[in-house]
C-alpha positions in Angstrom: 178.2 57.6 130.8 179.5 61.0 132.3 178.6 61.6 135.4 180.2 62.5 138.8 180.6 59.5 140.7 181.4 61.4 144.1 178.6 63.2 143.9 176.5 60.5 143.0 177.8 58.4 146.5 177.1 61.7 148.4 173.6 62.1 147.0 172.5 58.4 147.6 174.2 58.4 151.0 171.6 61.2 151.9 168.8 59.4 150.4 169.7 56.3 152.4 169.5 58.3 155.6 166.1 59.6 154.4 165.1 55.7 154.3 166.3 55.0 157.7 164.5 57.5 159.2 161.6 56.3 157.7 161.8 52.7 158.4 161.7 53.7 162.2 158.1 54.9 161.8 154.6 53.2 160.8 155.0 52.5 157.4 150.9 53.5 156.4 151.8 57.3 158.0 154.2 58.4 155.2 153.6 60.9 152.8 155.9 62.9 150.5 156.5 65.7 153.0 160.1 67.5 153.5 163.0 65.4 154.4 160.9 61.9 153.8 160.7 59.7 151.2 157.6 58.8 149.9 157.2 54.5 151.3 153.8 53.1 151.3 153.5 49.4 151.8 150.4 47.4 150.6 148.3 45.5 153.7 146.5 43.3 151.4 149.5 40.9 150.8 150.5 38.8 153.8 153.9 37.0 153.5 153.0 33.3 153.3 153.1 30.3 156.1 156.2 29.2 154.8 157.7 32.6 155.7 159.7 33.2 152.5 160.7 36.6 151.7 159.8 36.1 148.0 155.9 36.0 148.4 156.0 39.7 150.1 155.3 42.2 147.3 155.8 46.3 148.2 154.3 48.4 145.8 155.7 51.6 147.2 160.0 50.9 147.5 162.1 53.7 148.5 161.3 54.8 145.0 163.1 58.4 145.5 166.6 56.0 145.8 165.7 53.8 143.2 164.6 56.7 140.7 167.8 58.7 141.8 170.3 56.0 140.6 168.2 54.6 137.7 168.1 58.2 136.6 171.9 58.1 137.3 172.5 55.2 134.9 169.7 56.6 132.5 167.2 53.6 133.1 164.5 55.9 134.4 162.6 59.0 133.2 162.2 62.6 135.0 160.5 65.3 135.4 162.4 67.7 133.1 162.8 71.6 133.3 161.8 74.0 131.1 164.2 75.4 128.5 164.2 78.8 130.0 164.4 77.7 133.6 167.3 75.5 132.6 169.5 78.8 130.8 168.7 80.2 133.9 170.4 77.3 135.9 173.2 77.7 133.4 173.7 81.8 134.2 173.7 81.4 137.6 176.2 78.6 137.7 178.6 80.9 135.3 177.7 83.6 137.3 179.0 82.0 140.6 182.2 80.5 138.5 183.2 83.7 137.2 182.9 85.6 140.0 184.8 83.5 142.5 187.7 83.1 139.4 187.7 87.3 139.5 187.1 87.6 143.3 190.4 85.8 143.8 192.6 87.2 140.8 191.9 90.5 142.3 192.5 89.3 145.7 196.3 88.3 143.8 196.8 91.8 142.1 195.5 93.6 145.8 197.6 91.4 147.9 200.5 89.1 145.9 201.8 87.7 149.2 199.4 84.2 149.7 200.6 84.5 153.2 199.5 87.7 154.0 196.4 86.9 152.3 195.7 84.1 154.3 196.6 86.3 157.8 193.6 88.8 155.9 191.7 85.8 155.5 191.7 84.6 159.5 191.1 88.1 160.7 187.7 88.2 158.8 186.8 84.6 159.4 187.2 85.9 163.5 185.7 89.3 163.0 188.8 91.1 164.1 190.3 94.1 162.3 193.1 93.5 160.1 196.0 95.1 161.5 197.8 97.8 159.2 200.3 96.7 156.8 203.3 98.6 155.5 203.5 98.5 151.9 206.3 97.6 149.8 206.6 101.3 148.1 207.0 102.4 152.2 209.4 99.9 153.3 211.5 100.2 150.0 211.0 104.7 151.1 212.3 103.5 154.7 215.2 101.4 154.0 216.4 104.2 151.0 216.4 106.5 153.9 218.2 105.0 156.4 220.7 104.1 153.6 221.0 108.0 152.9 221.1 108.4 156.9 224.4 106.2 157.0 225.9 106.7 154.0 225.6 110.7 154.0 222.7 112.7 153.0 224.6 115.6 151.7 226.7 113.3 149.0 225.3 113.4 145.6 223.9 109.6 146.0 222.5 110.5 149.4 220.4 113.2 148.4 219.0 110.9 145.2 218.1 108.1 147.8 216.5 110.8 150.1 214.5 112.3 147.1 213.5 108.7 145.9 212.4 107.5 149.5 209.9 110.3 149.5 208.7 109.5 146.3 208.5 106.0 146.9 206.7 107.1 150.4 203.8 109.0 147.9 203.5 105.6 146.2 202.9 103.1 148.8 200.5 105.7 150.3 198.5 105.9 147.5 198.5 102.1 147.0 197.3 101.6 150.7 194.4 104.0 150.0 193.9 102.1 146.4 193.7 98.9 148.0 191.1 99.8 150.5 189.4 101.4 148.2 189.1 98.6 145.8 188.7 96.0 148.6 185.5 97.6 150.0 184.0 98.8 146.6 184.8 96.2 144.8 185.8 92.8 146.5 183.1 93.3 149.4 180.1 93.2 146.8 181.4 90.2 145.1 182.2 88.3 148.2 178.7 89.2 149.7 176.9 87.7 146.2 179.1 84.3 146.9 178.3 84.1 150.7 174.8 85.2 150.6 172.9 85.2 147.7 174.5 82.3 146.2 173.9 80.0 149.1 170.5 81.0 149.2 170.7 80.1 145.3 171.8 76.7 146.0 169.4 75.6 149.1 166.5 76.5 147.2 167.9 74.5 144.4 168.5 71.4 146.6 164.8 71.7 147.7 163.7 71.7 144.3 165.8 68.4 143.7 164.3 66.7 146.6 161.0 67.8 145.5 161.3 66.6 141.9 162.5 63.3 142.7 159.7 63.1 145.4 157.7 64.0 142.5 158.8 60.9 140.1 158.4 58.4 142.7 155.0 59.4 143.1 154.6 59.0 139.4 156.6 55.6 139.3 154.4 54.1 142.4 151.0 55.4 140.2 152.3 53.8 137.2 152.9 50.5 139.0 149.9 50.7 141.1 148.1 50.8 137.9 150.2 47.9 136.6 149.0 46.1 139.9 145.1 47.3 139.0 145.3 45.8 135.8 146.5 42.5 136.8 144.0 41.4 139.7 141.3 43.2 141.4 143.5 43.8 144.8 144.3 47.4 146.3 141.8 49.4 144.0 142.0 51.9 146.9 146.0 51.7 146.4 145.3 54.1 142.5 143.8 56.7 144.4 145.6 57.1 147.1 148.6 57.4 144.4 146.9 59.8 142.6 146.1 61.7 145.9 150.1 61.9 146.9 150.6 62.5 142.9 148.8 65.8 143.1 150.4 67.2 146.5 153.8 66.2 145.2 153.0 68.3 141.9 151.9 71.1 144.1 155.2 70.8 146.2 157.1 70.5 143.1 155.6 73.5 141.0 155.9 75.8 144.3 159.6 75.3 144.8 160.2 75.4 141.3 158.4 79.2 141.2 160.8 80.4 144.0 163.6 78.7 142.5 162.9 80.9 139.5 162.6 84.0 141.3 166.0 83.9 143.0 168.0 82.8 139.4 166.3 85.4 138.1 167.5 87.9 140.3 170.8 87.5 138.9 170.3 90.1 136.5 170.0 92.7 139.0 173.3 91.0 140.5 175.0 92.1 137.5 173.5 95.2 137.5 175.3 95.4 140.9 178.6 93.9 140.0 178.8 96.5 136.9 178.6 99.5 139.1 181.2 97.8 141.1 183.7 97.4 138.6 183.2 100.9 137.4 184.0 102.1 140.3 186.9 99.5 140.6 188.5 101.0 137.0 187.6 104.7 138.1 189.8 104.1 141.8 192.5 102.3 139.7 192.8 105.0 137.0 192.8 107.5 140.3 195.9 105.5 141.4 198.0 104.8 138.2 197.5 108.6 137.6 198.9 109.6 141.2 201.6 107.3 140.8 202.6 109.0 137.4 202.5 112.6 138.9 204.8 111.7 141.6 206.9 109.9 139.1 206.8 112.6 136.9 208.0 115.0 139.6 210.8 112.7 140.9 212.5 112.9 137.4 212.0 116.3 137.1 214.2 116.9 140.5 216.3 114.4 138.9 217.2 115.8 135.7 217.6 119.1 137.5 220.7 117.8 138.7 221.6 114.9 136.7 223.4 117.5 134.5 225.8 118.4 137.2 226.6 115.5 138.5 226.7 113.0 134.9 227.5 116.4 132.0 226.9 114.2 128.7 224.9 110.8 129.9 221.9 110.1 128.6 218.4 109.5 130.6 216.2 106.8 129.2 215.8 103.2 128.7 218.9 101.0 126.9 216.8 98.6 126.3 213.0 98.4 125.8 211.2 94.6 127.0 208.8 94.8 124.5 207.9 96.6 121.4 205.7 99.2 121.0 201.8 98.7 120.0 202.4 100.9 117.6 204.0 103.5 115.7 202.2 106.6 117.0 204.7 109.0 118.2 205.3 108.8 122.1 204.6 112.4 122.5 201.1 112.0 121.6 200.4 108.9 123.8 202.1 111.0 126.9 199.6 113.7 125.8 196.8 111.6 127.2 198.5 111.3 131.0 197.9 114.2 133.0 200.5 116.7 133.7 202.7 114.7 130.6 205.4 116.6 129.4 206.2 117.4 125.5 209.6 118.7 123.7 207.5 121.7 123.1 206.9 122.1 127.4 210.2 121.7 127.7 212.2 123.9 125.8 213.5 127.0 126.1 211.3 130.1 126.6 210.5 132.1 122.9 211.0 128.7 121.2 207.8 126.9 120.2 209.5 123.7 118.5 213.1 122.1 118.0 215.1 124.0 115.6 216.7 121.4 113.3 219.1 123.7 111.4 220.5 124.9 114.5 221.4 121.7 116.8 224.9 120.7 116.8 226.1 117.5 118.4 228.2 118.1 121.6 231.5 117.6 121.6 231.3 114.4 124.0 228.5 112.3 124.5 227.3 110.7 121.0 227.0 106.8 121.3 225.5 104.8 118.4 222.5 102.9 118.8 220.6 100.2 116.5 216.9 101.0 115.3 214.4 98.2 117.2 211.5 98.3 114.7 210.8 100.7 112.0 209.4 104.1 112.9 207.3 106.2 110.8 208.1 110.4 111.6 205.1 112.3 112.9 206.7 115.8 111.5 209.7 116.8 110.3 211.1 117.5 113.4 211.6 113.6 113.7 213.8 111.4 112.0 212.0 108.3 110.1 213.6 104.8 111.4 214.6 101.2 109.6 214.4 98.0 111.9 218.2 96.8 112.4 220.1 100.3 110.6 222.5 102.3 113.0 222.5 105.7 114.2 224.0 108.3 115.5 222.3 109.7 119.3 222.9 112.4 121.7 220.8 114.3 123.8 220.3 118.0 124.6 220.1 119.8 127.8 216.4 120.2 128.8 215.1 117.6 126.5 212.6 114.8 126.7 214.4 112.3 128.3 212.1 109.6 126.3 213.5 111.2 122.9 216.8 111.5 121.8 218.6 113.2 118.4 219.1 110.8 115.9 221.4 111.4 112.9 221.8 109.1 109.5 224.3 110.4 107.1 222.8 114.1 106.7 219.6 113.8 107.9 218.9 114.5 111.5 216.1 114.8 114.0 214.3 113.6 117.0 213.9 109.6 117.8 211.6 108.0 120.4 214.6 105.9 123.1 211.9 103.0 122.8 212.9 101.9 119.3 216.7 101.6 120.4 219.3 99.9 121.4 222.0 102.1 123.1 225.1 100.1 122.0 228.2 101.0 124.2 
């Protein structure tokens, strides 16, 4: 049978106690009330001269422990929940599972460094501010800097480093002001759920556990009273006082069981919350990933302002691509969608509206070959169509899109996305 077994010693340990408790007070004053178990003990039957602990009969056991682990080994019926109540049970608990699982995954992506997370984790737990935290964009923008300070900020490498630490600079400050952003919109909500509703979730649904098996002892020690009844004419007062402790327990039961209801159901507006949240977690993350491309964008701009001086005839893309592309849209159109992306069009020279074919002419230095990725389908005619594993022909031209390159084949010529090569040296 499936059940947890450490779970099940924890539970009966706390009934035990219950019992204990109870033994240390008149046995006739008990009644199913909160925290007791429900332990009556028949007057009418005296143990005999002899003394022998066989001839004393209890009608009401402990019967909350004995229907707990009879249950447990499925010897003993319960009170069962309603369909709905129990799909209700069932949200809430994925509710609570999914949320920590999220809660700490974006704790991961906010904050890789478990140590630092666990420094962020004290602070809170003592209700002291977190102290401020250089990011690693800044410290990567400090040490570039004091590189350029030593090695010469007015060589061509010192002035790159200089311009790169300020960029770099832009970047960790817009991830410090992303991650507190997301911490308080989006991680505070969800840790608030976990730490207060939740726990309010679960005492109320201890209570109704307590209440229920309260609930089925009554009902066992009714049925056996009964039993008794049947069988001799003794304790005829025992069936209604059964009865009587029967009908509070219900009462008990059915009360606990309303407000039980009432908080699970109150998970929907719980989603409703954590919805908004995460909105507004995608909107600030958008907000940063577009930042972090402007400034991008504008560090390769200064860049390839002077790459050309200092590099006549390189090339400025990626040699090697990690992964193919999703598809086989040109990569001027997905740029389009970035703000402030730039285009061949943007970027040529002014009176010309497109790349004139007819009129480029490989430079005299420069070309390299390079092997087609995957295949490539042309946009327009200004582009060159591409077959996984053929070789061509590359060079770039001054003021071009540095993720495009001129492709020739034979006598056909035109622009290719850098993705779908391999620059071969």
């Amino acid at each position: 049978m499936d059940f947890n077994m450490k779970k099940l010693a924890s539970d009966a340990g706390i009934f035990f106690t219950r019992a204990v408790q109870k033994a240390q007070c008149p046995v006739e004053d008990l009644r199913p009330r909160e925290g007791l178990l429900l332990c009556v003990r028949s007057p009418a039957v005296d143990p005999s001269p002899s003394g022998d602990a066989s001839s004393l009969e209890f009608i009401g056991q402990p019967l909350s422990i004995q229907k707990f682990t009879e249950e447990k080994f499925g010897q003993a019926e319960k009170t069962e929940l309603d369909a709905q109540f129990e799909n209700l049970l069932a949200r809430a608990d994925s509710t609570k599972n999914w949320t920590e699982k999220i809660l700490r995954q974006t704790e991961v992506l906010l904050q890789p460094n478990p140590s630092a997370r666990v420094e962020e984790f004290l602070y809170e737990k003592l209700d002291r501010k977190v102290p401020s935290r250089v990011t690693n964009g800044e410290l990567l923008a400090q040490y570039m800097a004091e590189a350029a300070s030593e090695l010469g900020p007015t060589t061509p490498y010192g002035k790159t480093l200089i311009k790169v630490a300020e960029a770099e600079k832009r970047l960790g400050a817009a991830e410090r002001d992303f991650i507190h952003t997301a911490s308080i919109g989006f991680l505070t909500p969800l840790r608030t759920f976990l730490e207060g509703d939740w726990k309010t979730i679960s005492k109320e649904r201890r209570l109704l556990h307590n209440r229920r098996l309260d609930l089925d002892a009554c009902k066992a020690r009714l049925k056996k009273a009964k039993a008794a009844e049947a069988k001799a004419t003794l304790w005829n007062d025992e069936v209604d006082k059964a009865e009587q402790e029967l009908r509070v327990a219900q009462t008990e039961f059915d009360r606990q069981a309303e407000v039980t209801r009432l908080l699970l159901e109150g998970i929907s507006s719980t989603h409703v919350n954590h919805l908004r949240c995460l909105h507004e977690f995608v909107e600030s993350q958008t907000t940063y990933y577009a930042q972090c491309y402007r400034h991008m964008l504008d560090l390769q701009k200064q860049l390839g302002s002077s790459q050309g001086a200092i590099f006549p005839g390189t090339f400025v893309g990626t040699t090697e691509p990690t992964s193919p592309p999703l598809s086989s849209t040109s990569p001027t159109t997905a740029a389009a969608t970035m703000p402030g992306g730039p285009s061949v069009a943007s970027l040529a020279p002014p009176g010309e509206a497109a790349l004139r074919l007819e009129e480029v002419a490989p430079p005299a230095s420069g070309t390299r070959k390079a092997r087609v990725l995957y295949d490539y389908e042309a946009a327009d005619s200004s582009e060159l169509a591409l077959l996984a594993d053929e070789l061509i022909t590359v060079y770039s031209l001054p003021g071009m899109d540095p993720d495009w390159l001129i492709g020739e084949r034979g006598n056909k010529k035109g622009k290719v996305p850098v993705t779908y090569l391999e620059l071969l040296s």
